[in-house]
ROKOL-837635 format. One record per residue (C-alpha): residue in three letters; x, y, z. Coordinates in steps of 0.25 Angstrom, whole numbers, plus 5000, padded with zeros to 4 digits. Example, Ala and Ser with C-alpha at 12.3 -4.5 7.8 and 13.67 -1.06 7.14 Angstrom:
ALA504949825031
SER505549965029
This chain:
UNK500050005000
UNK500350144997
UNK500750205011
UNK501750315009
UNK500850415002
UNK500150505010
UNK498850565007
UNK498850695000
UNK500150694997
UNK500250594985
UNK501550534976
UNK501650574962
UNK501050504951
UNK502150444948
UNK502450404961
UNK502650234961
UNK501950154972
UNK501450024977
UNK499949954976
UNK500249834985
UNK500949734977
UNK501349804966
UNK502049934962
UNK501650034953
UNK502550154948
UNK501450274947
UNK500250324951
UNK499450304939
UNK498450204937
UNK497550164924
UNK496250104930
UNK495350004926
UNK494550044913
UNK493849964903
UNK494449964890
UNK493449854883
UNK494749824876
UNK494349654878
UNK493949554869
UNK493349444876
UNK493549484890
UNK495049464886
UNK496249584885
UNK496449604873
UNK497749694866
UNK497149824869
UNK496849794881
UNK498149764884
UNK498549904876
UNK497750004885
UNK498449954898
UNK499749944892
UNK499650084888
UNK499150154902
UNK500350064907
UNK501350114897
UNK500750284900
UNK501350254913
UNK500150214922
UNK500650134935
UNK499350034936
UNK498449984925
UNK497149934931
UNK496449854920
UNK494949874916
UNK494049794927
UNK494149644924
UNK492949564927
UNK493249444936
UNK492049344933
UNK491149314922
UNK489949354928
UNK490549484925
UNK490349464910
UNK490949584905
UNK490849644890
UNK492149554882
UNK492949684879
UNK493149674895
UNK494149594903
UNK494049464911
UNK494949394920
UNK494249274920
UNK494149164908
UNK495249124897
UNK496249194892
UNK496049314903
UNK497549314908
UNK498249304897
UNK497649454892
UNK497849504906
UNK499449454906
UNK499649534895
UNK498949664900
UNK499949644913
UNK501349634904
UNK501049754896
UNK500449854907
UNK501549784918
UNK502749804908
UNK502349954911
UNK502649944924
UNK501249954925
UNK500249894936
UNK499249814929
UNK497949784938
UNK496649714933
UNK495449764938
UNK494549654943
UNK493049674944
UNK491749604944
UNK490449684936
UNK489449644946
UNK487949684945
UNK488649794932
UNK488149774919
UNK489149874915
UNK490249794905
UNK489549664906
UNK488949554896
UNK487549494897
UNK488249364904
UNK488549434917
UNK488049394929
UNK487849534939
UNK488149504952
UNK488249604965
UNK488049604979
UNK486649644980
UNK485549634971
UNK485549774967
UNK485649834951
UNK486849884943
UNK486450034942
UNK487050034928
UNK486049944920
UNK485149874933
UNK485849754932
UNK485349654943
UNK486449574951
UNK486449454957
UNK486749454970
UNK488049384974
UNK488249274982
UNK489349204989
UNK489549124977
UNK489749234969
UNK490549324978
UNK491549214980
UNK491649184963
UNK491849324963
UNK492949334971
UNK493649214965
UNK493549284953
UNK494149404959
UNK495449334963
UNK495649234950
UNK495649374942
UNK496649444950
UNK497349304949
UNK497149304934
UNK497849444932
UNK499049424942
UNK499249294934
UNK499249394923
UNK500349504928
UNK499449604933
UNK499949704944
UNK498749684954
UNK497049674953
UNK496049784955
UNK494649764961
UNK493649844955
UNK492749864966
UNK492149994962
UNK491050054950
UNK489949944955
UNK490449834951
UNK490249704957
UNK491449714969
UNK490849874972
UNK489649804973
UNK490049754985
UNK490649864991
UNK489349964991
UNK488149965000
UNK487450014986
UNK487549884979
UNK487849794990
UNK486749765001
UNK487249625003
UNK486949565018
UNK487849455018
UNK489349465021
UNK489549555008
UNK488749665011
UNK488349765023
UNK489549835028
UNK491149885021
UNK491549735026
UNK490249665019
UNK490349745006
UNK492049735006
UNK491749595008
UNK491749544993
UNK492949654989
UNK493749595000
UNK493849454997
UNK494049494983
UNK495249534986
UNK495749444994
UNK495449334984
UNK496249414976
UNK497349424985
UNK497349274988
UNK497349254973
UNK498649334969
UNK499549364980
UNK500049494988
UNK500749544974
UNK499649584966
UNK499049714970
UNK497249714973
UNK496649844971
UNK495449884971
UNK494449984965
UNK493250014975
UNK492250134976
UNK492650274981
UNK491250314980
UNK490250254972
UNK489250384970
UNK487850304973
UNK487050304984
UNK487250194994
UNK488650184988
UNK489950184991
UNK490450304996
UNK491850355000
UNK491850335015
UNK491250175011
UNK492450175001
UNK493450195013
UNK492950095022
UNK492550005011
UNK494250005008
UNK494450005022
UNK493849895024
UNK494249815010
UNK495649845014
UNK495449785029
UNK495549645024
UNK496049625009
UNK496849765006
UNK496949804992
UNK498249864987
UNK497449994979
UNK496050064977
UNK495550154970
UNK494350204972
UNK493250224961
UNK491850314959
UNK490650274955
UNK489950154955
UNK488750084942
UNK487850184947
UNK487550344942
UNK489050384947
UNK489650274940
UNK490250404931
UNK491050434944
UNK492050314940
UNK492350354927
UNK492250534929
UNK492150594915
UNK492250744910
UNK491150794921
UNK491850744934
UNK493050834937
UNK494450774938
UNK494750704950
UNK493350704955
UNK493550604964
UNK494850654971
UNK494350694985
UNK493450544987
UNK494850484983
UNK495750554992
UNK494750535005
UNK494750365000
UNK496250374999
UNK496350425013
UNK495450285018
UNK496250205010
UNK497350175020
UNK498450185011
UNK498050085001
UNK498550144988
UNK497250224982
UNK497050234966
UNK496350364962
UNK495450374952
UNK494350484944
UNK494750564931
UNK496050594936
UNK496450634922
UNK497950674923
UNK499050654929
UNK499150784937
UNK497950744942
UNK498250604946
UNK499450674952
UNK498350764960
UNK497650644964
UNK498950574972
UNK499250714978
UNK497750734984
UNK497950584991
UNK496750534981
UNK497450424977
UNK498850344975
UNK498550314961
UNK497850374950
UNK496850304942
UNK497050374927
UNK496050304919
UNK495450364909
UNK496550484908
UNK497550354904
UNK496350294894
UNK496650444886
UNK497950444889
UNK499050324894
UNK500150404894
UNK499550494904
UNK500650444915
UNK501950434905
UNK501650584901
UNK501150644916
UNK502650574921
UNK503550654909
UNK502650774913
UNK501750764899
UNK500550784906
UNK500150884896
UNK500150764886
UNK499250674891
UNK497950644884
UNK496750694892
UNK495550594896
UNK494150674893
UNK493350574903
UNK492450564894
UNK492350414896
UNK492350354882
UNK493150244887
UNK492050204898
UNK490950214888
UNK491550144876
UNK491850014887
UNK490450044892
UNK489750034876
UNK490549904875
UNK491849984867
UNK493249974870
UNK493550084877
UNK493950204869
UNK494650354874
UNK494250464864
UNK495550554869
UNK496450434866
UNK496050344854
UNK497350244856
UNK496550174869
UNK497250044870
UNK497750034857
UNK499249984856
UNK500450084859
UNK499350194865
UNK500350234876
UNK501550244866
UNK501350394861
UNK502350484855
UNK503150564862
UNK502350664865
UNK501450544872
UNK500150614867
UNK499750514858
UNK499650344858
UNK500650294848
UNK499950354833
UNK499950304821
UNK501350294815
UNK501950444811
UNK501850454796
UNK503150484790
UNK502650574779
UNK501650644788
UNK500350694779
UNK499450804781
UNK498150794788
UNK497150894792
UNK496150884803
UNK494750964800
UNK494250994816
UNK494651034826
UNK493850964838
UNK494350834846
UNK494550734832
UNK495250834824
UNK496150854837
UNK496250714838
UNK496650684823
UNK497550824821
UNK498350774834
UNK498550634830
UNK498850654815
UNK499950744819
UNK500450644830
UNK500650564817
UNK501550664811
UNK500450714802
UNK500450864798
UNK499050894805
UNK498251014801
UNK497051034810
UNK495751144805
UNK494951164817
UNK493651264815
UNK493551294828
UNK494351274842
UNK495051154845
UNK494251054851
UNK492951064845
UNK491551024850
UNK492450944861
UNK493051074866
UNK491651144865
UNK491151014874
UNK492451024884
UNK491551164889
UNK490351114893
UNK490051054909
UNK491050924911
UNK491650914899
UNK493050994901
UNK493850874898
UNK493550854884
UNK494350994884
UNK495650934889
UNK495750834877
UNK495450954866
UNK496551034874
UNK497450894872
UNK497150874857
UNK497451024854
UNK498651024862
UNK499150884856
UNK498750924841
UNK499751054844
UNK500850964849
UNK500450894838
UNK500850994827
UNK499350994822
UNK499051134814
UNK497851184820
UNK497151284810
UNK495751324820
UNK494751394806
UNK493651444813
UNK492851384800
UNK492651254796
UNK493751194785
UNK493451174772
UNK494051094762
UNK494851194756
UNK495451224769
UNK495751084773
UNK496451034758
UNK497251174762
UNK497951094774
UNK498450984761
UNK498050894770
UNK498250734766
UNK497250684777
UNK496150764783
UNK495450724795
UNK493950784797
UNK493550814812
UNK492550894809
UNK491450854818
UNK489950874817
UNK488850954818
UNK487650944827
UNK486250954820
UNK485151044826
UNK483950964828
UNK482950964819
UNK481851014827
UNK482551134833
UNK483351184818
UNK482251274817
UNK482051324831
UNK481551464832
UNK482651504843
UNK483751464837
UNK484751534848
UNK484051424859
UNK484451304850
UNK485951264848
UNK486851144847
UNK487751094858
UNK488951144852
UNK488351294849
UNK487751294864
UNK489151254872
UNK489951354862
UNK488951454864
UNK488051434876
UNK486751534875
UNK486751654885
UNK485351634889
UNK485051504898
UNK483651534900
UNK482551414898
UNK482751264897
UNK483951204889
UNK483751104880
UNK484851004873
UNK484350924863
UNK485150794866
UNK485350714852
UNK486950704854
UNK486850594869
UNK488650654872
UNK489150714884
UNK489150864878
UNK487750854878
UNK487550824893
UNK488750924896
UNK487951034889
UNK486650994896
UNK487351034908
UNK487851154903
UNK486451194901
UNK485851154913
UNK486751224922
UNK486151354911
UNK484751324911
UNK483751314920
UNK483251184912
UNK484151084904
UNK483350974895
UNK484050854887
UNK483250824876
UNK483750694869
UNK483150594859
UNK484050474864
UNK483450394876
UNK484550424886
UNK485550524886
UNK487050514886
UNK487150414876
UNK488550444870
UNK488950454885
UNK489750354892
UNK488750304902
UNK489750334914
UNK489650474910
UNK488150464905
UNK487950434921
UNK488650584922
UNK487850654910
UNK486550604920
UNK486950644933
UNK487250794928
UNK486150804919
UNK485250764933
UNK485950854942
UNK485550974932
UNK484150924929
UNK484250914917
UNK483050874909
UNK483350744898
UNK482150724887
UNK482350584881
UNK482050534868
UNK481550664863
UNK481850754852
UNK481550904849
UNK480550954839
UNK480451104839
UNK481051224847
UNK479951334848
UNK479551454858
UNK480451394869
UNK479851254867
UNK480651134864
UNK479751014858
UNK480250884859
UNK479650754855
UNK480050604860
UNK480750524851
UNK479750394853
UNK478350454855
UNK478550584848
UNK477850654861
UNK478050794861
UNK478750884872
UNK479251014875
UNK480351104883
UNK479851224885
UNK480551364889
UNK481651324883
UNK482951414881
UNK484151324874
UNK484151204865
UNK485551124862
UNK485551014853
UNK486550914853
UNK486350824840
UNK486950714831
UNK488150784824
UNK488450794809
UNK489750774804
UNK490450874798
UNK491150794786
UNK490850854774
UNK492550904771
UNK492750734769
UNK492350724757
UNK492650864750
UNK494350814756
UNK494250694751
UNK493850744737
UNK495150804738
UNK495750674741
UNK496150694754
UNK496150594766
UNK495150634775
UNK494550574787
UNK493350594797
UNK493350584811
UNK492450624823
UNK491150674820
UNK491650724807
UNK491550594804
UNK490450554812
UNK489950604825
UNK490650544837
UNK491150534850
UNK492550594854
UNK493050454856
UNK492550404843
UNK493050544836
UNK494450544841
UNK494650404839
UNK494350444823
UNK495250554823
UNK496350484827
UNK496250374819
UNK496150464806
UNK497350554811
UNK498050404811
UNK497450354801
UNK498650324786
C-alpha cells in the first residue's frame, strides 16, 4: 500500500509507486472501456492495437474493458469473455504487448446481473433481490446460494485464466449497477439472509469474491476493485456508505487499489461517463473526502480529467494516487509521452461528447471523431511533432490539393494532407470552425471549441494556406489554386419548413444556426424549436431559450427526442430540459404561423393543436448538402472528393473520419 503520501500534498505525475504486488512507473492510468473490438467474444488484433498504443503513449496501468466472468452474462460477440475455448491465448498476447511497455495490464472482471445493457437474448438476469433494471425493466432472478457460490467460482478461475495469461493484476468491477454493486446497495439489495441488511451482509458477496481470487493466484497478482463513490439515486449509495462500505471490505479480504466510480443504470447513469455539460473534474471534492477514508489503500481518481495538468491538480488536491485518463487517452495516446517532454500544447483534446460510449452502445466498435486512428495499427507511433497517429506514407512528389470549407472536416482534411507533405491550400468562407464553432457558444458545449482551437493551431504548424473569403468559392477561384485533388467540405443547409416558408412574421422564425449567431433582442412570449434534426445542438439551444423565455416548447415529429444522442447523454438532455420545464410535443409537425398562433397537427391522427402568444420559432431541420462545385471540378478533370455533410449530412464522427481518409487517400 501507498503509505508515504500525505493527503494534499501529492507526487508528480510522473512519480513511480506500488499497487501491492506489483509496480507501476506513473500515475497514469487507461481504465476500462469497451471498445466492441471482438469477434466471437475472442481478442482480436485490434484489440490488441488499442492497448498496446495507451501502453506505448506512456500510461502506467492498462485496465482492459470489463470481462464477463460466466455465461449467464451473455454479452453481445464484439465483447470479451474469460471463459470458453481459446479465451487465453487472445489474452497472453494483449499482456506481452502492453507489459513490453513496461506497462501494468489489469483485466476488468465483472458480472451483468439484472442489466440488459450489452447482452444477447441468451442471458439469464440474475441479482440479489427481485427488483428491475432501471434501463429496460429487465426482471432478475433472484439468486441463491447455488448461484452465488457458481458466481464466485467463476470470479476466481477468470482471475486464474489471466494470471496464467501474463496480466499484472485483476479488477473487480463493482460499481454502475452491475451485478457485484447490486449487492452492495440498499437500493437494489433488500435481501434478508446473510447477503443483505447491513455493510457486512451486502459486502458479503464482494468479499468472498476476493478471496476466491486470492486463493486462486497467489500474493503477487494485484485485486483491485471498482466500487461506488455515490450512486445519484434515491435509496443509494452515498458517500458516507462508500467509506464504511470499504472500510468494512478491507476489514477482512483487502484489496490493493480503488477507484471510486459515479453513477449507477438508473437517471444519473450520465455521471460515469461526464460529457461536454459537466464541468471538469466534477467530482474532485467527493474523491478527496473518499480518499481520506480509504486508510491508505492507494485510490485511483477518475471523472473527465481531461489533461495532464489536471490529473497533476487531482494528485496535488489529495483526490487520488492515480489518475483515470479514459477518454482524453481514446483521443489522444500519447497524452502521457507529450505531457513528460513538456508538449502539453500537443495533445489531442477529447470533446466528451461520448461517441465512443454510444457506438458500443448501438452495437458498433467503438469509434473517436477527434481521433479517426482508434485502434488501428501504429496509432501511437506519430511524427515527431507526435500530433498525429503514423499517416499514410509521405509522397515523394508532393501534389497540390485544395480544401473548400472551413468547418471541422475541411480542418481535419487540410491538416492531414499536409502531415503527408502535401501543398494544402484551404478556402474557408467564413471563421475557422464552422457550425462547430458556432455550437461550442451555446450552454454546455464549450469543449467542441477546444478541438477547433486544436485543428486551426495544427493546420498552421502544418503549413496549410489559409485564404478566410467572406463568400462562397466558386470554380473559378478553386482551379485558380492548380490544384491536383480538391476536397469539398462544404457542408449543408437547413431547410425552413414548409408550413412556416411563408410566415407572416418572418423576423419570429429563423434556423438554428441564424438564432445562435444572432439571438433576437426581444425575449417576449413562448419559444418554440421546431425539433426535426434529434442532436445535442438542438437541446443546448432549447436551454439557451428557456433561460430567455418565459415559456420554452419542443415540437418534434419523432417519437422521442434525443435520438442521435448517446443514451448516456440523452439521460442528461432529459434531466435539464426537466429542471427548466421545458415543454416537448411528440409526433407532431407544424402547419402555419399566424397572429402569434402556431398550428400544429399529430403525425398519426392529423389532430390539430395550437401554441398561442408565441414570440420565437427556431427550426432545426434535415440538411442539404452543398455539392453542387463536384461535378463542375471534375469536368475540369480534377480529382475531387466529398466528405461530411458535403457529401452527405452526418455526425462529427462519421465527417471527420471522411475527411481523413480522402486527405490520405492515393
Amino acid at each position: 500500500m501507498n503509505t508515504d503520501i500525505e493527503i494534499g500534498h501529492g507526487p508528480n505525475l510522473f512519480t513511480p509507486m506500488a499497487l501491492g504486488p506489483v509496480q507501476v512507473k506513473n500515475r497514469i492510468v487507461f481504465p476500462a472501456v469497451m471498445t466492441g473490438f471482438g469477434s466471437g467474444n475472442q481478442v482480436t488484433d485490434r484489440t490488441i492495437a488499442a492497448y498496446t498504443a495507451r501502453a506505448a503513449g506512456g500510461a502506467a496501468m492498462v485496465v482492459s474493458e470489463a470481462l464477463a466472468v460466466h455465461p449467464t452474462s451473455a454479452p453481445k460477440s464484439s465483447a470479451l469473455v474469460t471463459y470458453g475455448p481459446g479465451s487465453r491465448e487472445g489474452f497472453a498476447g494483449i499482456a506481452e504487448a502492453v507489459e513490453r511497455e513496461d506497462c501494468r495490464m489489469i483485466g476488468q472482471l465483472y458480472h451483468l446481473g439484472r442489466s440488459q445493457l450489452w447482452t444477447t437474448g441468451s442471458a439469464q438476469p440474475m441479482g440479489p433481490s427481485a427488483l428491475p433494471d432501471f434501463y429496460k425493466g429487465t426482471m432478475p432472478r433472484v439468486m441463491s446460494q447455488g448461484d452465488i457460490d457458481m458466481i464466485i467460482e467463476a470470479f476466481a478461475q477468470s482471475a486464474a485464466t489471466l494470471a496464467r495469461a501474463g496480466f499484472s493484476g485483476v479488477e473487480l468491477h463493482a460499481a454502475h449497477g452491475h451485478l457485484l454493486s447490486l449487492f452492495l446497495s440498499p437500493w437494489s439489495n433488500i435481501r434478508e439472509d446473510d447477503y443483505g441488511g447491513d455493510e457486512t451482509g451486502r459486502t458479503r458477496f464482494l468479499r468472498e469474491v476476493v478471496a476466491a481470487i486470492r486463493a486462486a493466484v497467489g500474493p503477487q497478482f494485484a485485486i483491485g476493485l471498482k466500487m461506488p463513490g455515490e450512486e445519484g439515486v434515491r435509496g443509494g449509495i452515498l458517500q458516507s456508505d462508500a467509506a464504511a462500505l470499504f472500510a468494512r471490505i478491507q476489514a477482512d479480504t483487502p484489496v490493493d487499489y480503488v477507484c471510486f466510480a459515479q453513477g449507477t443504470i438508473a437517471p444519473s447513469f450520465g455521471d460515469h461517463v461526464p460529457d461536454t455539460h459537466y464541468p471538469t473534474l466534477p467530482f474532485l471534492d467527493l474523491q478527496r473526502e473518499l480518499r481520506q477514508k480509504a486508510n491508505a489503500t492507494p485510490v485511483v481518481a477518475v471523472g473527465k480529467i481531461p489533461s495532464a495538468s489536471d490529473a497533476e491538480s487531482v494528485l496535488q488536491a489529495g483526490a487520488g494516487d492515480m489518475v483515470a485518463l479514459g477518454r482524453a487517452l481514446i483521443a489522444d495516446p500519447d497524452l502521457p509521452n507529450k505531457a513528460q517532454k513538456g508538449r502539453e500544447d500537443l495533445t489531442r483534446p477529447c470533446v466528451y461528447c461520448n461517441a465512443c460510449w454510444g457506438e458500443v452502445h448501438g452495437g458498433r466498435p467503438a469509434a473517436c471523431p477527434v481521433n479517426p486512428r482508434f485502434g488501428t495499427p501504429g496509432e501511437a507511433q506519430g511524427p515527431s511533432s507526435g500530433v498525429e497517429g503514423a499517416p499514410a506514407a509521405v509522397l515523394a512528389s508532393p501534389r497540390r490539393v485544395t480544401v473548400v470549407g472551413g468547418g471541422i472536416a475541411g480542418l481535419e482534411a487540410a491538416r492531414t494532407a499536409a502531415a503527408r507533405g502535401q501543398q494544402v491550400t484551404l478556402l474557408a468562407r467564413h471563421q475557422l470552425g464552422g457550425k462547430t464553432r458556432l455550437e461550442s457558444t451555446l450552454p454546455g458545449r464549450a469543449d467542441l471549441g477546444r478541438f477547433v482551437a486544436f485543428q486551426e493551431t495544427e493546420a498552421q504548424r502544418s503549413g496549410v494556406q489559409v485564404v478566410e473569403r467572406g463568400a462562397p468559392a466558386s470554380v473559378a477561384d478553386i482551379l485558380a489554386t492548380s490544384p491536383d485533388t480538391v476536397i469539398l467540405a462544404t457542408g449543408a443547409q437547413m431547410r425552413a419548413p414548409t408550413a412556416l416558408a411563408l410566415a407572416e412574421r418572418t423576423d419570429a422564425v429563423t434556423g438554428i444556426c441564424d438564432y445562435a449567431k444572432a439571438p433576437p433582442a426581444s425575449h417576449r412570449g413562448t419559444a418554440v424549436i421546431i425539433d426535426q434534426d434529434n442532436s445535442a445542438a438542438v437541446y443546448a439551444l432549447a436551454e439557451l431559450m428557456a433561460f430567455r423565455h418565459p415559456h420554452t416548447v419542443i415540437l418534434t415529429p419523432h417519437m422521442s427526442l434525443a435520438e442521435k444522442v448517446p443514451y448516456t447523454n440523452r439521460l442528461g438532455v432529459h434531466h435539464r430540459l426537466s429542471m427548466d420545464q421545458v415543454e416537448v410535443v411528440i409526433d407532431a409537425a407544424p402547419t402555419r404561423f399566424k397572429a402569434g398562433t402556431l398550428h400544429y397537427e399529430n403525425v398519426f391522427t392529423g389532430r390539430h393543436s395550437a401554441i398561442t402568444d408565441v414570440g420565437q420559432i427556431v427550426w432545426a431541420t434535415p440538411r442539404v448538402p452543398n455539392d453542387t462545385l463536384a461535378e463542375p471540378l471534375r469536368q475540369h478533370g480534377v480529382t475531387v472528393h466529398l466528405v461530411g455533410d458535403a457529401y452527405a449530412p452526418t455526425t462529427m464522427l462519421t465527417a471527420i473520419a471522411q475527411a481523413h481518409a480522402a486527405a490520405e487517400s492515393p
